[in-house]
N, CA and C atoms as an extended XYZ file, in Angstrom:
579
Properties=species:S:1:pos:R:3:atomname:S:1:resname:S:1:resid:I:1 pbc="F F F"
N       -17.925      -10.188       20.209 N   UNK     1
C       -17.208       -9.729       19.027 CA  UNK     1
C       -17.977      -10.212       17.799 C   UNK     1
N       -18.418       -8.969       16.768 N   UNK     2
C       -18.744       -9.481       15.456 CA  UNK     2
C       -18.299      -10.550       14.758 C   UNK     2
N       -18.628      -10.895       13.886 N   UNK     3
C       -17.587      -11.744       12.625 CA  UNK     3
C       -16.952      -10.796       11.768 C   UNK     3
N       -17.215       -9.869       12.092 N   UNK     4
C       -16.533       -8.196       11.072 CA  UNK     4
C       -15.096       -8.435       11.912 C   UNK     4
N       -15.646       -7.834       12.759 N   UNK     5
C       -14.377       -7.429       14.075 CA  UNK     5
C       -13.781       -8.533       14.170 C   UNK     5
N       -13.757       -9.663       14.512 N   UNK     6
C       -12.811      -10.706       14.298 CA  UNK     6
C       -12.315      -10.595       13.359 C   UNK     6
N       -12.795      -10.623       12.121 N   UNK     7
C       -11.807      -10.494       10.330 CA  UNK     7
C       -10.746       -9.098       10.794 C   UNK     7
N       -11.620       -8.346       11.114 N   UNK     8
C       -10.825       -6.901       10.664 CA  UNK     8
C        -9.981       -6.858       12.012 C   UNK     8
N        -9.421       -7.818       12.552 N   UNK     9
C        -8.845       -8.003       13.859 CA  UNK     9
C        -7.245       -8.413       13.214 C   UNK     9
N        -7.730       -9.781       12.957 N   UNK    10
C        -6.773      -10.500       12.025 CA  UNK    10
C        -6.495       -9.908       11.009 C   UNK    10
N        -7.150       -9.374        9.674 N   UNK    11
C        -6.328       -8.749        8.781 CA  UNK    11
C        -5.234       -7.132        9.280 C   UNK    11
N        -5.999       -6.655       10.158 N   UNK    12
C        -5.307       -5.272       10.713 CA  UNK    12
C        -3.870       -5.587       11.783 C   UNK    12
N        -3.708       -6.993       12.324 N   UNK    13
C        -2.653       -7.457       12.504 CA  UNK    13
C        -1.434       -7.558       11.439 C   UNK    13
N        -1.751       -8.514       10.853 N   UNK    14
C        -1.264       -8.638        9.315 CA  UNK    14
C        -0.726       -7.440        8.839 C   UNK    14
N        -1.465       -6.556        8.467 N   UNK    15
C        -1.558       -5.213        7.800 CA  UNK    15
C        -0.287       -4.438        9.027 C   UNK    15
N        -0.309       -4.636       10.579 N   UNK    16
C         0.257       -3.664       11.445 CA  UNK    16
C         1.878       -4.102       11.166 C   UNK    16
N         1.798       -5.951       10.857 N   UNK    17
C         3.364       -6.309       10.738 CA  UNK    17
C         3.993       -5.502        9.273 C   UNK    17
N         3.099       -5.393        8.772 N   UNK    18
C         4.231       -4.821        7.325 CA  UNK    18
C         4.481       -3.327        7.652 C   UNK    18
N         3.642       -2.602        8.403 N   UNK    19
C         3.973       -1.422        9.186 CA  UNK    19
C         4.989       -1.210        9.926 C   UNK    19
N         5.435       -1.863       10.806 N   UNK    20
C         6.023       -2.205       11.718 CA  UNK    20
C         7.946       -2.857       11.228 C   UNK    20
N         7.442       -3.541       10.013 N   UNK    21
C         8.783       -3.715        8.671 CA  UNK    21
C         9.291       -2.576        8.461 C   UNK    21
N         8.540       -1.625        8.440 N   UNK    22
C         9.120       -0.132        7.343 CA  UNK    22
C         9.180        0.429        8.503 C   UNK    22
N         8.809        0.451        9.541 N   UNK    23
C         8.769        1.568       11.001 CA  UNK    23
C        10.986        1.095       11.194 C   UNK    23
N        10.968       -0.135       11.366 N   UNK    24
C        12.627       -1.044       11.989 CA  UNK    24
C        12.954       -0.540       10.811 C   UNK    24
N        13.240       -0.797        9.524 N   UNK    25
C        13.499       -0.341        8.668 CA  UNK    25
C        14.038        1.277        9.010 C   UNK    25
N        13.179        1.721        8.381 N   UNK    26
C        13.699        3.819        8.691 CA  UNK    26
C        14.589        3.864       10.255 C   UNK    26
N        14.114        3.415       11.066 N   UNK    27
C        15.038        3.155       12.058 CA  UNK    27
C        16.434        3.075       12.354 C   UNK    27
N        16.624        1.817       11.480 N   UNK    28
C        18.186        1.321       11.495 CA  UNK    28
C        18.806        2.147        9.931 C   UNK    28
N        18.236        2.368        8.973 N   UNK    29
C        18.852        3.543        8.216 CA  UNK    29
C        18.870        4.849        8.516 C   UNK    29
N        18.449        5.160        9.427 N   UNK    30
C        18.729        6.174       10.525 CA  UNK    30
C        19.843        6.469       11.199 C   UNK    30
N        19.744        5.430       11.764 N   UNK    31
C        21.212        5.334       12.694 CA  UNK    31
C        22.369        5.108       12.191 C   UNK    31
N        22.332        4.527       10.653 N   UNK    32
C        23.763        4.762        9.951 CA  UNK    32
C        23.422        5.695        9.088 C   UNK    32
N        22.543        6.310        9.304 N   UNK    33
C        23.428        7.421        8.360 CA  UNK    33
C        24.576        8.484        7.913 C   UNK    33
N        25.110        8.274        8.992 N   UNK    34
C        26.609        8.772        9.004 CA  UNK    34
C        27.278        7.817        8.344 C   UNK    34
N        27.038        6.995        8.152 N   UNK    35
C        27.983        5.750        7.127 CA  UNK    35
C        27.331        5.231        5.863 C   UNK    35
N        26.517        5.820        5.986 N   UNK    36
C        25.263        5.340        4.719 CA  UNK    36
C        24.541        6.309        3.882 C   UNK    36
N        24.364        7.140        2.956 N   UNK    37
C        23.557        8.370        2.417 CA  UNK    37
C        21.526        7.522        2.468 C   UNK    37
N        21.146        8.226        2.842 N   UNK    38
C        19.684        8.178        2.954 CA  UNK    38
C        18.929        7.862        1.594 C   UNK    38
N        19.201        8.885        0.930 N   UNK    39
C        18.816        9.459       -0.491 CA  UNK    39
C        17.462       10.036        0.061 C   UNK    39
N        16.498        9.934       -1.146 N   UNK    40
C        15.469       10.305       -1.028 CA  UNK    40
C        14.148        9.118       -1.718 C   UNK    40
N        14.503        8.541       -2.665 N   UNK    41
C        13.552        7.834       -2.924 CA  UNK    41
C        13.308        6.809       -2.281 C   UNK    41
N        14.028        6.260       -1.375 N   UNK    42
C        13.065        5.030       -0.382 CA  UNK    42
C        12.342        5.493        0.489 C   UNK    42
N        13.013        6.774        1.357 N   UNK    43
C        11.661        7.275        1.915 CA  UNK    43
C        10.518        7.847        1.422 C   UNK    43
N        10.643        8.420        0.247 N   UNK    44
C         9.200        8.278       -0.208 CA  UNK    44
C         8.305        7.186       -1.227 C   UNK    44
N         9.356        6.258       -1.076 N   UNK    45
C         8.407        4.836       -1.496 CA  UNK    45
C         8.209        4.327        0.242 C   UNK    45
N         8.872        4.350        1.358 N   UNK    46
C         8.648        3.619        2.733 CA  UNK    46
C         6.898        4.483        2.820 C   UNK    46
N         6.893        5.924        2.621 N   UNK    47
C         5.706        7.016        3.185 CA  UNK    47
C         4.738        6.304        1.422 C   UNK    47
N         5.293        6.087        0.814 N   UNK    48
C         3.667        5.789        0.025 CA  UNK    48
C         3.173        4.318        0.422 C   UNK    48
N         3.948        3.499        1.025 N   UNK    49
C         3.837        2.093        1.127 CA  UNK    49
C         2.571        2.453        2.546 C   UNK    49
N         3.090        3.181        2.922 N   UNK    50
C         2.276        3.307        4.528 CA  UNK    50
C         0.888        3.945        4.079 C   UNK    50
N         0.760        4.813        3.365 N   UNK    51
C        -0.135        5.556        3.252 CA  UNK    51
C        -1.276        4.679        2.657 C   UNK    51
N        -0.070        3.435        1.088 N   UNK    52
C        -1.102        2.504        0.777 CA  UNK    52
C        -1.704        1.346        1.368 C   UNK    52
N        -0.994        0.856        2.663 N   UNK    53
C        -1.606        0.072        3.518 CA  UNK    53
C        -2.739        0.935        4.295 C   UNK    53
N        -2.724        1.678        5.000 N   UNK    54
C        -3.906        2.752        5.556 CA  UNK    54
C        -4.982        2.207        4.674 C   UNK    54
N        -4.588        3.109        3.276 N   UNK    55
C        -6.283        2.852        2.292 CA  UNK    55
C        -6.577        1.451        2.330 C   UNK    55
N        -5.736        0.632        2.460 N   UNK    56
C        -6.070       -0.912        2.747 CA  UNK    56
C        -7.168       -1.297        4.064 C   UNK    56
N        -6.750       -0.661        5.232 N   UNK    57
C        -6.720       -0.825        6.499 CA  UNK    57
C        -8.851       -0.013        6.197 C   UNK    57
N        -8.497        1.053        5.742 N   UNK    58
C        -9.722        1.993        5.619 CA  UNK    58
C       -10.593        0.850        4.331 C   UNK    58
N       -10.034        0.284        3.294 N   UNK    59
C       -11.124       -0.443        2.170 CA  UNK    59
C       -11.379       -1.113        3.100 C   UNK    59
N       -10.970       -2.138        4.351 N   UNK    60
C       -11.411       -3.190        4.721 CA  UNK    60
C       -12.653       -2.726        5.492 C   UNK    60
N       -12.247       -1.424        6.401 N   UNK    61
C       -13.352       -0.983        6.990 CA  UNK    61
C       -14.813       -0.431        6.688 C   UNK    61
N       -14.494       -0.007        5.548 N   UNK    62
C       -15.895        0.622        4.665 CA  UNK    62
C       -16.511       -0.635        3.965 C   UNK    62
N       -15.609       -0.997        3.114 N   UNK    63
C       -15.645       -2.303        1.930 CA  UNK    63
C       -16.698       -3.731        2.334 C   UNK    63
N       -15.508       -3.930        3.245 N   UNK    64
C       -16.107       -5.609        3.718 CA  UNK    64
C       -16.961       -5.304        4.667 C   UNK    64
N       -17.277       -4.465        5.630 N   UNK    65
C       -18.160       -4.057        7.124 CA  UNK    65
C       -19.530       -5.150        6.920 C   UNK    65
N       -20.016       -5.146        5.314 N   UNK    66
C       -21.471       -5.692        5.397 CA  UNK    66
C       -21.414       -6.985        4.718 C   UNK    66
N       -20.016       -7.401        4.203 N   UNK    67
C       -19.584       -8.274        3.637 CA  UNK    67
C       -19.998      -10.142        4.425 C   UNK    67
N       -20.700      -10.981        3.873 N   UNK    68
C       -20.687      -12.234        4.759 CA  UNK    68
C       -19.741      -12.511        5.220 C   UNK    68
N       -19.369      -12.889        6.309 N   UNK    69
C       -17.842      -13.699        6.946 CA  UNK    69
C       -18.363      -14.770        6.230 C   UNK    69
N       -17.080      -14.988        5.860 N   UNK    70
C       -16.348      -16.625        5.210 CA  UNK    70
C       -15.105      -17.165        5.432 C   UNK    70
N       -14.727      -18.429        5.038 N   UNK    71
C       -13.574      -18.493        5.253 CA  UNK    71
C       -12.281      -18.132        4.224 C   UNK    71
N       -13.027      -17.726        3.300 N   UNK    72
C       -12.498      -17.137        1.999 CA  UNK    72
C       -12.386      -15.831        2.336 C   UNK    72
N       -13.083      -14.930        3.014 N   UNK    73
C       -12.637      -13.814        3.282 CA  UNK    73
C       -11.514      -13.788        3.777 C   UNK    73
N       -11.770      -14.306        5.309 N   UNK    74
C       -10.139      -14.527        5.614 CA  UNK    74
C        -8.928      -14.700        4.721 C   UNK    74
N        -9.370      -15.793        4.150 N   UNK    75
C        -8.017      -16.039        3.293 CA  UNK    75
C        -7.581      -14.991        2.185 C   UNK    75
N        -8.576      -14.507        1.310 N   UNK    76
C        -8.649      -13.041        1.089 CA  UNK    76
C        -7.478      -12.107        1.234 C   UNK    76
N        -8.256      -11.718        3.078 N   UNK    77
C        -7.414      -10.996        3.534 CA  UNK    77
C        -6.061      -11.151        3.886 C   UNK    77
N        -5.715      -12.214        4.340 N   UNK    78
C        -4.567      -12.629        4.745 CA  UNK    78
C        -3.416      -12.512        3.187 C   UNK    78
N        -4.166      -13.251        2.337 N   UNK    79
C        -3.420      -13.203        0.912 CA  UNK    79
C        -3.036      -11.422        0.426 C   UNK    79
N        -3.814      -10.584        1.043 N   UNK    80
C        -3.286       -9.294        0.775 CA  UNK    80
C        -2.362       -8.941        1.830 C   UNK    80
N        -2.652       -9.186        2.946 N   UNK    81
C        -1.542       -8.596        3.980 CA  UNK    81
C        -0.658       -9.285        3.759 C   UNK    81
N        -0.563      -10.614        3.412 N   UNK    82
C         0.849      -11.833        3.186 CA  UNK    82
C         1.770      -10.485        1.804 C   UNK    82
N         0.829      -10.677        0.954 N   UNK    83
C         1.864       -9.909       -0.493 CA  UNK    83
C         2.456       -7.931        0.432 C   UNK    83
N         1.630       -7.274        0.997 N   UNK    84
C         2.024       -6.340        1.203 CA  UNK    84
C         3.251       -6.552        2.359 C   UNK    84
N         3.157       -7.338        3.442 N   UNK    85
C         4.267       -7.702        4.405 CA  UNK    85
C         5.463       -8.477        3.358 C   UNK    85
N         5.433       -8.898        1.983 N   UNK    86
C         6.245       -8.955        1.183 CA  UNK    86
C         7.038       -7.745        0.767 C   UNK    86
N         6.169       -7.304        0.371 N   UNK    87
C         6.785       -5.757       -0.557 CA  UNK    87
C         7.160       -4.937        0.228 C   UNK    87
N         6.521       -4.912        2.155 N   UNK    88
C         7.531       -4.179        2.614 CA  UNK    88
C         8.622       -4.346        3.426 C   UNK    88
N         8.871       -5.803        3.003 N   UNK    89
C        10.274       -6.186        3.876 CA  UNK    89
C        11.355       -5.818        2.312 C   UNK    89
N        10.875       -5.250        1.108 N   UNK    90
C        12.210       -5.093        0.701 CA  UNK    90
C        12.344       -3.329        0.260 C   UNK    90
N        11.169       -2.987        1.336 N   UNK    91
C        11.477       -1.543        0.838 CA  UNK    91
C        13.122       -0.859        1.775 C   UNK    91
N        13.515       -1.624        2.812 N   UNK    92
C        14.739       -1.436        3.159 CA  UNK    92
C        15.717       -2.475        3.520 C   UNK    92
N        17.216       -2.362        2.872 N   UNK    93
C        17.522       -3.632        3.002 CA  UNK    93
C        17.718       -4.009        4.743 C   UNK    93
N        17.840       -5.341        4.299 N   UNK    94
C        17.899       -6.086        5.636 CA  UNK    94
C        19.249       -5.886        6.224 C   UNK    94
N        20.487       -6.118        5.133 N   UNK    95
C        21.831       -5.779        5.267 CA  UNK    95
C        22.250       -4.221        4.942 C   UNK    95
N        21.894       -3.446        6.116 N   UNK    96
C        22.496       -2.080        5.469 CA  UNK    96
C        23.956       -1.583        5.525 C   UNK    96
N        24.888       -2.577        5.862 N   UNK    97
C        26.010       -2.027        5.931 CA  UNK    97
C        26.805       -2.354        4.409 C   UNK    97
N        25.882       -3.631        3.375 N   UNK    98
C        26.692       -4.092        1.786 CA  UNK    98
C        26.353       -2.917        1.382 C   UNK    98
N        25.385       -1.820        1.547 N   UNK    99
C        24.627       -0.940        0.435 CA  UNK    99
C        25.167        0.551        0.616 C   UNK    99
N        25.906        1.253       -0.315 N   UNK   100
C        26.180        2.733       -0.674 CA  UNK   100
C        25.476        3.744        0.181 C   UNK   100
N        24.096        3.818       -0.819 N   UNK   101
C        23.158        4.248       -0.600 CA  UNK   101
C        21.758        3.883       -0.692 C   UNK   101
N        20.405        4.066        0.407 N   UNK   102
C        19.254        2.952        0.330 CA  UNK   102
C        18.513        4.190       -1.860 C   UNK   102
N        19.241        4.720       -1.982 N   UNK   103
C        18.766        4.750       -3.551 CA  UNK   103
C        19.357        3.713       -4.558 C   UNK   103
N        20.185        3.116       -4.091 N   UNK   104
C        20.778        2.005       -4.658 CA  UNK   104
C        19.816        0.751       -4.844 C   UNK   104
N        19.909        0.471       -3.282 N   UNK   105
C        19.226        0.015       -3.327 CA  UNK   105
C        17.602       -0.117       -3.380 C   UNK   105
N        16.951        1.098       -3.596 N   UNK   106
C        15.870        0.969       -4.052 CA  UNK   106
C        15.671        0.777       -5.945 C   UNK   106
N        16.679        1.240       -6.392 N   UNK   107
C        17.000        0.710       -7.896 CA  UNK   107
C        16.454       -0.655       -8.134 C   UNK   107
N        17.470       -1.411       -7.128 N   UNK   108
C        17.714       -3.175       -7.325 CA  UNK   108
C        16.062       -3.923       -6.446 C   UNK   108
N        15.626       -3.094       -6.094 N   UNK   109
C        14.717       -3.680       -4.986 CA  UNK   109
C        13.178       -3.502       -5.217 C   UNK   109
N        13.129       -2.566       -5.829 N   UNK   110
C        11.839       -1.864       -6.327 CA  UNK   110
C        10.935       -2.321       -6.786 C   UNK   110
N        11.218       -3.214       -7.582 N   UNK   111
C         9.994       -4.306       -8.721 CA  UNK   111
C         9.534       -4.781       -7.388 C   UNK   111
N         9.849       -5.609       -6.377 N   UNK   112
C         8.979       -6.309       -5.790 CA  UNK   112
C         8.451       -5.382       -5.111 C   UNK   112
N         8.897       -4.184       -4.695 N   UNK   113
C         7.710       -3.414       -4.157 CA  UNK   113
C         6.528       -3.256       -4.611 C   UNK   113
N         6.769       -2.406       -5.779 N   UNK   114
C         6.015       -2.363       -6.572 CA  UNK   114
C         4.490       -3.165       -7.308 C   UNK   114
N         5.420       -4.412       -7.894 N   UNK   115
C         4.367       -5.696       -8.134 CA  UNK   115
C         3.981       -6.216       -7.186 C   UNK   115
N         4.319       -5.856       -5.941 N   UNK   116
C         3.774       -6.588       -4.815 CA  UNK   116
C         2.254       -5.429       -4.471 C   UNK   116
N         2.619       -3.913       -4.718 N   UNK   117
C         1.156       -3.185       -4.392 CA  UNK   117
C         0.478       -2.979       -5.158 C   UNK   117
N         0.579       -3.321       -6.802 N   UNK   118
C        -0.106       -3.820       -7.610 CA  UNK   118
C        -0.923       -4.915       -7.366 C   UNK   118
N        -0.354       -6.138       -7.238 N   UNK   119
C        -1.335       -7.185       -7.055 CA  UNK   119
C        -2.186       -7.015       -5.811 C   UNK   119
N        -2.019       -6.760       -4.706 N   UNK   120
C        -2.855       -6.320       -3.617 CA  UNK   120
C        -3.855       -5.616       -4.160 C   UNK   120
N        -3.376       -4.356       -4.348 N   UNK   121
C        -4.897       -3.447       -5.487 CA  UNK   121
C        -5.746       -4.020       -6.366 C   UNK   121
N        -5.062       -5.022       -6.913 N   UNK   122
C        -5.810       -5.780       -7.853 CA  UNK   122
C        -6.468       -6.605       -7.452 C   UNK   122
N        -6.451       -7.051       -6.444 N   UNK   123
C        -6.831       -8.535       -5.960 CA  UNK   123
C        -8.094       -7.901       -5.123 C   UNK   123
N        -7.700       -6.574       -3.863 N   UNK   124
C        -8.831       -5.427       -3.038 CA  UNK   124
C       -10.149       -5.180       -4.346 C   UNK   124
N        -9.472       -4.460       -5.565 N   UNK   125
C       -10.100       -4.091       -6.263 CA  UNK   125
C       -11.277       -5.090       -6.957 C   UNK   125
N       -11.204       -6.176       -7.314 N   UNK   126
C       -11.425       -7.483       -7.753 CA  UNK   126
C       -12.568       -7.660       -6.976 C   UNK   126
N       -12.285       -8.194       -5.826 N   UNK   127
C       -12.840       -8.375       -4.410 CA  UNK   127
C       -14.350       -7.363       -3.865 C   UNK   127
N       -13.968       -6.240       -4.336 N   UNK   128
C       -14.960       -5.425       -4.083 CA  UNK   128
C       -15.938       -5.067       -4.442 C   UNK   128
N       -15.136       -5.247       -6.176 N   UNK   129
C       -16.235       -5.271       -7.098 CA  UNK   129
C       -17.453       -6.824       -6.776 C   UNK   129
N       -16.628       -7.810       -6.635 N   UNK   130
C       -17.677       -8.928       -6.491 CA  UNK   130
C       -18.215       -9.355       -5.537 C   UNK   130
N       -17.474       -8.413       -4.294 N   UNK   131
C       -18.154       -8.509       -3.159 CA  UNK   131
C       -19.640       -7.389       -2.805 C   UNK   131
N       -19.563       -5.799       -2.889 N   UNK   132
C       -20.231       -5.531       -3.268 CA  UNK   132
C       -21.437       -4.980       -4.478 C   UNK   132
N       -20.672       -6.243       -5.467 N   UNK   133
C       -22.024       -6.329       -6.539 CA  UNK   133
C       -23.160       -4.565       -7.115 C   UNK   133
N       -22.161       -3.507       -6.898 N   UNK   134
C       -22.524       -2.257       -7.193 CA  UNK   134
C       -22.512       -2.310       -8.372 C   UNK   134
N       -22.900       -0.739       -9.194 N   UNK   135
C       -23.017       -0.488      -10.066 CA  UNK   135
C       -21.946       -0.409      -10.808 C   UNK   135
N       -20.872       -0.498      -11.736 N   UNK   136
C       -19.508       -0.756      -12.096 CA  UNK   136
C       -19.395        1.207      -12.422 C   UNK   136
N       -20.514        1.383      -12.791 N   UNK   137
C       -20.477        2.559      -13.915 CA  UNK   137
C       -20.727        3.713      -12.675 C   UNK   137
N       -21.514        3.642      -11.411 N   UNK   138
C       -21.629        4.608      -10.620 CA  UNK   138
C       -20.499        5.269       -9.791 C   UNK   138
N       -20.628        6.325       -9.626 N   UNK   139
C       -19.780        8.011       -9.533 CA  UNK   139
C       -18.728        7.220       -8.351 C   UNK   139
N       -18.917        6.490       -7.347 N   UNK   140
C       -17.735        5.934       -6.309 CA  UNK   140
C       -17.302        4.620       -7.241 C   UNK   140
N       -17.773        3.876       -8.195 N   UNK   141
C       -17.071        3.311       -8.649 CA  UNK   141
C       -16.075        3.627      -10.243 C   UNK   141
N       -16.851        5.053      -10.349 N   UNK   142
C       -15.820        5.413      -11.833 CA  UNK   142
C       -14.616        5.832      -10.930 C   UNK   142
N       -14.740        7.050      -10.067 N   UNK   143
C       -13.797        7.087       -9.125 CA  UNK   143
C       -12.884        6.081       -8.870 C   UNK   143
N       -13.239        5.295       -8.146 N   UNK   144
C       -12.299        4.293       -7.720 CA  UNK   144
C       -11.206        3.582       -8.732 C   UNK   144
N       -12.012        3.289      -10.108 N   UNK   145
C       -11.083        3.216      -11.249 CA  UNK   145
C       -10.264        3.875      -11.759 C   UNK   145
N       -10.628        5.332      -11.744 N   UNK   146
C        -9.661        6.187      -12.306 CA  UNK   146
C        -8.696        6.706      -11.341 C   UNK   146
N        -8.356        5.904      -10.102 N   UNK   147
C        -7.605        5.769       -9.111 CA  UNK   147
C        -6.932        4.549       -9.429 C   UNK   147
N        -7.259        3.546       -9.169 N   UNK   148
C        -6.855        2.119       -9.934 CA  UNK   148
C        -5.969        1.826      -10.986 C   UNK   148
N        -6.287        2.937      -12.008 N   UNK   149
C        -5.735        2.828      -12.961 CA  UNK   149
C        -4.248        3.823      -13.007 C   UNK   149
N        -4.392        4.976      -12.710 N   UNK   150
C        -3.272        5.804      -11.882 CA  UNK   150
C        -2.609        5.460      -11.245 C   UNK   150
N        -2.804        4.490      -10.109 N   UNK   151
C        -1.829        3.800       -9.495 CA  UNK   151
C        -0.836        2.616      -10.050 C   UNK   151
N        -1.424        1.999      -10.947 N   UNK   152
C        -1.153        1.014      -12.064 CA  UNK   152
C        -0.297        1.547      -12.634 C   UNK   152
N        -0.614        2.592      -13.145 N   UNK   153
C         0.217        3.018      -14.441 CA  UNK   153
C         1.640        3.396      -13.809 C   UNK   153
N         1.306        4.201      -12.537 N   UNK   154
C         2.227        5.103      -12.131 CA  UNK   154
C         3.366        3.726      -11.348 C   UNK   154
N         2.573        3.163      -10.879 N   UNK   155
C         3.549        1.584      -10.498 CA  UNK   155
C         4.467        1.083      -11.681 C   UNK   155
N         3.722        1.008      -12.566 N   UNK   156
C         4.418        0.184      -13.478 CA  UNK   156
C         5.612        1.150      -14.582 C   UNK   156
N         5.441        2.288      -14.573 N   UNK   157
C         6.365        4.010      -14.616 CA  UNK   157
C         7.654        3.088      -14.175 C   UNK   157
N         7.304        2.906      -12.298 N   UNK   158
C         8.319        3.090      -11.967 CA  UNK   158
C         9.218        1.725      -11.961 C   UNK   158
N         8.369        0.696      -12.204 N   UNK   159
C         9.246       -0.734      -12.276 CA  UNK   159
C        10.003       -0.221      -13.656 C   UNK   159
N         9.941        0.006      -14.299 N   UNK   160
C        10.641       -0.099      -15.705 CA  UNK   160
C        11.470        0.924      -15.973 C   UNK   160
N        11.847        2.512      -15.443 N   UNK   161
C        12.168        3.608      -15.477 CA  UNK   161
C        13.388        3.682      -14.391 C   UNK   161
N        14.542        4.160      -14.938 N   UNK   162
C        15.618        3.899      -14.099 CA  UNK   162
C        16.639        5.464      -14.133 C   UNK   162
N        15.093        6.541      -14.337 N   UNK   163
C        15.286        7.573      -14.083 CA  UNK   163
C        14.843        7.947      -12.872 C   UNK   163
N        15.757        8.390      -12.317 N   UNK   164
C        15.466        8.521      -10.260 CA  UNK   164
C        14.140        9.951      -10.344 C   UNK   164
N        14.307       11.196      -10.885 N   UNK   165
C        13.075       11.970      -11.219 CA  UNK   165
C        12.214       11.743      -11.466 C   UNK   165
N        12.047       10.653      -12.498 N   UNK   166
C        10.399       10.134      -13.104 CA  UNK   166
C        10.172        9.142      -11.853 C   UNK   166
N        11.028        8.593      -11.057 N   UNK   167
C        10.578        7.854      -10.146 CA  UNK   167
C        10.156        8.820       -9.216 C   UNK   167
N        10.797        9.580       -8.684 N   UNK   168
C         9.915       10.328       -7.461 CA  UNK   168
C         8.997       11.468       -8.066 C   UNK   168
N         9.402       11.453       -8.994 N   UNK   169
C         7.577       12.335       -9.272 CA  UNK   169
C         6.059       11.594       -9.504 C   UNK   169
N         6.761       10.487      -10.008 N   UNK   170
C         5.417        9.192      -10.192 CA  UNK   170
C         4.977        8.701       -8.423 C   UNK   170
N         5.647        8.823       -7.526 N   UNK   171
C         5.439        8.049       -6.090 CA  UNK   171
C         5.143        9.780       -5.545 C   UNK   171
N         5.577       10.751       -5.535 N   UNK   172
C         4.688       12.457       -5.586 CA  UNK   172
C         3.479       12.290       -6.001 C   UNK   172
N         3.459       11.870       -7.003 N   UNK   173
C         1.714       11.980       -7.646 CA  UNK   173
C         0.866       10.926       -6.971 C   UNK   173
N         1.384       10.018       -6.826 N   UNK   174
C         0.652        8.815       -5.544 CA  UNK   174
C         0.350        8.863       -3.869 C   UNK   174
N         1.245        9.881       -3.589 N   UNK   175
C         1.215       10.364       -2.310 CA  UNK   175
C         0.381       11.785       -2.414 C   UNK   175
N         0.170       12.524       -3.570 N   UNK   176
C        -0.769       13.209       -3.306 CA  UNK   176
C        -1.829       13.027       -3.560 C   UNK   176
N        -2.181       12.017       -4.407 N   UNK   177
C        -3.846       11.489       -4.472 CA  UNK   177
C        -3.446       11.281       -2.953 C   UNK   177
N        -2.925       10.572       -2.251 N   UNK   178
C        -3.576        9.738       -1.051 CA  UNK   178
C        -4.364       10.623       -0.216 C   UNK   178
N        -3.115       12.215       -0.030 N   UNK   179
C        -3.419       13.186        0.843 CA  UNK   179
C        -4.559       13.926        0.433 C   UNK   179
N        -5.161       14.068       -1.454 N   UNK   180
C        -6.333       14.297       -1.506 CA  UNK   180
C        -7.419       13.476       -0.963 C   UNK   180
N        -7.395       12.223       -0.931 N   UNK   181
C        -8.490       11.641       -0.593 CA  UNK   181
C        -8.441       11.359        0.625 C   UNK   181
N        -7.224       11.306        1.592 N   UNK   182
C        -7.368       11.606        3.485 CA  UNK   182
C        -8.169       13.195        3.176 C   UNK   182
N        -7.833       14.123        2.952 N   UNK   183
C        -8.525       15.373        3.352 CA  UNK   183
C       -10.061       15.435        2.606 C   UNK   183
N       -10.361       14.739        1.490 N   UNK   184
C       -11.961       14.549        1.073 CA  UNK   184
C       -12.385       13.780        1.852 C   UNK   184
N       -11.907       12.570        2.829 N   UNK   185
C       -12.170       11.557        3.490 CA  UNK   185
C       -13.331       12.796        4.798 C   UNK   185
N       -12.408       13.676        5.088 N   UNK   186
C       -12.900       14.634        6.268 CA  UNK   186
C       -14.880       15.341        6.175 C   UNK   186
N       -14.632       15.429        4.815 N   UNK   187
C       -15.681       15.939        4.106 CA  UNK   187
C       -16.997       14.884        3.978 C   UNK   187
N       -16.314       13.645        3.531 N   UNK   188
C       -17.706       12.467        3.288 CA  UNK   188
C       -18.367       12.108        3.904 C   UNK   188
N       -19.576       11.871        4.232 N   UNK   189
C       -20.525       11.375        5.360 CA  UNK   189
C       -19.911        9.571        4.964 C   UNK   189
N       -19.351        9.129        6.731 N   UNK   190
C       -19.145        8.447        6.833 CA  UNK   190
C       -20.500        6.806        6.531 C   UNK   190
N       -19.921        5.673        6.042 N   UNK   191
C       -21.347        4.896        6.372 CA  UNK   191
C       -21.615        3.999        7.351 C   UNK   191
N       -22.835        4.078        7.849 N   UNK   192
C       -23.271        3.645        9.177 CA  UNK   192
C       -23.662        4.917       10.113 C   UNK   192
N       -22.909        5.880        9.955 N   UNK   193
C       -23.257        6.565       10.811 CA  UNK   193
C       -22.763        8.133       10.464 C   UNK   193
């Protein structure tokens, strides 16, 4: 086993438990939903949370691949999967029988989602830049910013906005970058091979 593959062993663990949060999650608000209304905006904050761990799961794989193992990487990584296995233990409550509806509670619950996939991005983003020491100004890294910054903005939309529309059109516009860049993903010559 590499020193890649060991890292990307351990962080993709990490990364599978906060998956695995929102998988039990949709689950058990499932099964009451005859006693519980669904709504609509936690499942599409549960489907952008997933989609933004993936690009996590995929930066680690492209990103770090040529990256030195350290023990700072690790910790790194772990410090991002620790904050995202944060943010997605409150994308559904734990107690679903106190709550109306999970739009309720995504009202009351949301900031830590939120600031929790902010700082991850920030911290990936950070990381990458000083890990691979690229050009700041070249065409995958203007890209990547003007992604960065979209997600930011559109995060921080929704911490403060306690209009349920501007919220699911801001987490719409985040879920369709994702699905643009899974379907450009198809198109890119992969690296390494």
């Amino acid at each position: 086993m590499s020193p890649f593959e060991f890292f990307f062993s351990f962080y993709g663990l990490l990364l599978a438990l906060s998956v695995a949060v929102i998988a039990a999650g949709l689950v058990k608000a499932l099964k009451l939903h005859g006693a519980r209304a669904i709504g609509w905006l936690t499942p599409l904050l549960a489907l952008f949370i997933l989609f933004d761990i993936a690009s996590f799961w995929a930066w680690a794989w492209t990103g770090l691949r040529d990256a030195p193992f350290s023990y700072g990487l690790m910790i790194l990584g772990m410090v991002i999967a620790l904050i995202y296995f944060f943010a997605a233990s409150f994308v559904f409550p734990e107690d679903s029988e106190t709550w109306t509806s999970l739009d309720e509670h995504y009202e009351r619950r949301k900031r830590f989602v939120y600031l929790g996939v902010i700082a991850s991005n920030a911290i990936s983003y950070v990381a990458t830049l000083g890990i691979n020491r690229a050009d700041p100004f070249s065409a995958v890294y203007m890209t990547t910013n003007f992604y960065f910054v979209a997600l930011v903005a559109t995060l921080l939309v929704n911490c403060f906005t306690r209009n349920r529309w501007v919220n699911g059109a801001m987490l719409l516009i985040n879920l369709g970058l994702y699905v643009y860049v899974a379907l450009l993903s198809f198109k890119l010559p992969h690296p390494g091979g």
